[in-house]
C-alpha positions, 0 to 999 in steps of 0.5 A, a space after each residue: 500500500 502506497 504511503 500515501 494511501 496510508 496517510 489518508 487512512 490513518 487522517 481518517 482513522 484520526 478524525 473519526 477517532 477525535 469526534 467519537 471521543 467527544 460523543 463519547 464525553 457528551 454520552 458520559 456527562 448525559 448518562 450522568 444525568 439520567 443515572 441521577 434522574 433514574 434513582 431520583 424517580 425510582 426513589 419517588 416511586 418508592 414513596 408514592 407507591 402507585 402504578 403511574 410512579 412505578 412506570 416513570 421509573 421503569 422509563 427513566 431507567 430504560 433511558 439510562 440503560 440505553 444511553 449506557 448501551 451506546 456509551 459502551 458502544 461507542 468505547 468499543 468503536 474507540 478501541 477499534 479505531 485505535 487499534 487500526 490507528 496502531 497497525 497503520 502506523 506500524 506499517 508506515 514505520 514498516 515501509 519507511 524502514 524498508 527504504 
């Protein structure tokens, strides 16, 4: 593969690498937030005691699992692109030292 062909990819990898980053900081400071309000419900509906409270904590906790779902996702999708990150360096290296 040329280098050139290389440095693209590994810009690629790079920028892709920098914006999942910062959905991952947003999904973390949200999910934040939804962890509080789903035990602040759960704890409401703990005092009310009616079905109406009972499924808003159901739902608030629903959310939050799902915005934890993506969090986790979205660090798997981080992993991988550093990953592929690591191995196109290694082959630059490879064929910078191959000259």
């Amino acid at each position: 593969m040329s280098s050139s062909i290389l440095q693209r990819r590994l810009v690629d990898v790079s920028e892709r690498h920098k914006r999942l980053r910062a959905e991952l900081h947003v999904t973390e400071e949200q999910l934040t937030f939804l962890e509080e309000e789903a035990q602040d419900t759960r704890l409401r509906s703990l005092v009310a005691e009616t079905p109406l409270a009972d499924a808003e904590a159901r739902d608030a906790r629903g959310h939050a699992d799902a915005l934890a779902r993506h969090r986790d996702a979205l660090a798997r999708q981080i992993g991988e692109l550093g990953r592929e990150q690591d191995a196109l360096l290694d082959r630059m290296a490879a064929e910078l030292s191959a000259h």
